[in-house]
N, C-alpha and C positions, 0 to 999 in steps of 0.2 A: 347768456354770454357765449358768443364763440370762440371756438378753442382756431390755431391759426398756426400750425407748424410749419414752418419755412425750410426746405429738403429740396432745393432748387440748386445748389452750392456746386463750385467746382472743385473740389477737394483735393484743392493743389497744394497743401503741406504734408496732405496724405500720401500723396504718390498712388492713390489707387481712389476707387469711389467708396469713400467711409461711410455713408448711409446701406451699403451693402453688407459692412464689414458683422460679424456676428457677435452679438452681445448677448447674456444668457439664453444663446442657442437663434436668437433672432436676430434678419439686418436688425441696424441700430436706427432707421428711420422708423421700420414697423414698431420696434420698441419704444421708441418716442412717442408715437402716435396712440398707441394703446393705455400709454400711460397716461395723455390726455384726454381721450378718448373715458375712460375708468374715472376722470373727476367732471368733464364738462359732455352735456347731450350730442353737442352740433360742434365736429371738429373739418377741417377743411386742410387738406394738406397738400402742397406748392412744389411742384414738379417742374422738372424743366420740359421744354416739349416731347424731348425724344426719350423720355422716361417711362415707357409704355409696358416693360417687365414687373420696375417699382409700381407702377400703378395697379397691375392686376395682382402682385403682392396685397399691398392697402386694400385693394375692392374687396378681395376674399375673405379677409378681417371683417367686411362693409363699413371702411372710414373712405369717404368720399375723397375726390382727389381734382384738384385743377392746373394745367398746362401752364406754366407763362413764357411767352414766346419770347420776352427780353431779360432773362435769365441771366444770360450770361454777361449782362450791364452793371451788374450787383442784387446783393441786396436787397435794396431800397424798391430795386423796380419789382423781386418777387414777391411783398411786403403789401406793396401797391398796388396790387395782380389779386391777390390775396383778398385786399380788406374791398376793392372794389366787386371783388366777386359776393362777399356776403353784404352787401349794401345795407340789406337790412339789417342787420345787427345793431344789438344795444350799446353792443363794446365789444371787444377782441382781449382776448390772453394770447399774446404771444409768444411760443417756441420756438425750440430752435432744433434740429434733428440730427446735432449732434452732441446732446445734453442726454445721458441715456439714464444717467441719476437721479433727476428729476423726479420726485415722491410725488403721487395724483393727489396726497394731503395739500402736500402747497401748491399745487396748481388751484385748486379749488380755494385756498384759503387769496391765492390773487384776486379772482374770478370775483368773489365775494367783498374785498376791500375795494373796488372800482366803483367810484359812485360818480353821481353825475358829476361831467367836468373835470374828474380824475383820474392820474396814472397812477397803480398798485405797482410793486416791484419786490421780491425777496430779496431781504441781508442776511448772509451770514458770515460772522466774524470782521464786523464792519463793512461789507463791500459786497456791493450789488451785484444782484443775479438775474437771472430769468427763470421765468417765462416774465414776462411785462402786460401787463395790464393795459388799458385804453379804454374809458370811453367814448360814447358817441360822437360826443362834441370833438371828438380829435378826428373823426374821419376825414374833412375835406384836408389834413395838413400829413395825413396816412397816405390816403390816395394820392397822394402829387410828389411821392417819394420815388429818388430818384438812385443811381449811382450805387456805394459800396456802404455806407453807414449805416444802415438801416434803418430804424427810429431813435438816435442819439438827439440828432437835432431838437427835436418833438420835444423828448424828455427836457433835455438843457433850456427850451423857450418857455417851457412851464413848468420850473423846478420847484414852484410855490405852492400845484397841485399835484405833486409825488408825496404818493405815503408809503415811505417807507415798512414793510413786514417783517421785523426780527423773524428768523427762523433756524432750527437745528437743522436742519435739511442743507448740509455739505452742496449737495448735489446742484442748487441752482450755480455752482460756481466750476462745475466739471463739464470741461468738453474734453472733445476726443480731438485731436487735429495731427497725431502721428499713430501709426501700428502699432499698435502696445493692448496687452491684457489688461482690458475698461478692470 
């Protein structure tokens, strides 16, 4: 399974670049990244083009790292950028980089409920989380993602192949989007 953090974002309710921002002593995207990185082999992480400091950040780690040139479209398009770069994949877990809570338990406990034909997702306290799961069979409708939504649609078109994953893990349900002590 590939692991697939998305740290392409403009982090405009930040007012500053939150993937930078330090979270137990680390940006918050290297923190993300290592946390998937500690549950899944092959992680890929989604830069915007001129991200070339974050990127030798990630390389020094050695979590690989890919440019998307239409970044600033949304989302969808760095998502897209993303799943088309690991083509060959079984399936994708998607993150998000700036989810910095995120246990590598439940990353791997997604990774692990994706079966053919299906999206994995954690719930905690009723209400879904990420990272989000994908397999294969969802590539061609990953790859033609567009705009600011990211894989909402995906999910919502095939709400009959979502398995839900109770889990204690707070953290699928924490982002960061203002300054404040994570």
């Amino acid at each position: 399974m590939q692991g697939l953090l998305l740290a392409a974002g403009q982090s405009l309710r930040f007012g500053a670049d939150k993937r930078l921002a330090l979270v137990d002593g680390r940006p918050m995207a290297l923190a993300c990244a290592l946390a998937m990185r500690a549950a899944l082999d092959d992680v890929l992480v989604v830069l915007r083009a001129q991200d070339a400091a974050l990127a030798r950040e990630l390389a020094r780690h050695g979590i690989a790292v890919t440019h998307c040139a239409d970044a600033a479209l949304g989302m969808g398009h760095s998502l897209a950028h993303g799943v088309r770069e690991t083509a060959q994949a079984r399936g994708w877990v998607i993150g998000l980089a700036d989810m910095p809570r995120v246990q590598p338990a439940t990353i791997r406990a997604v990774a692990d409920a994706v079966v053919d034909g299906g999206i994995a997702m954690p719930v905690f306290a009723g209400r879904r989380g990420h990272p989000v799961g994908f397999s294969r069979a969802y590539f061609s409708a990953l790859s033609a993602l567009r705009g600011d939504a990211g894989a909402r649609a995906v999910v919502q078109a095939h709400a009959a192949r979502v398995c839900e994953l109770p889990t204690a893990d707070s953290g699928v349900l924490f982002d960061i989007d203002a300054p404040q002590p994570p």
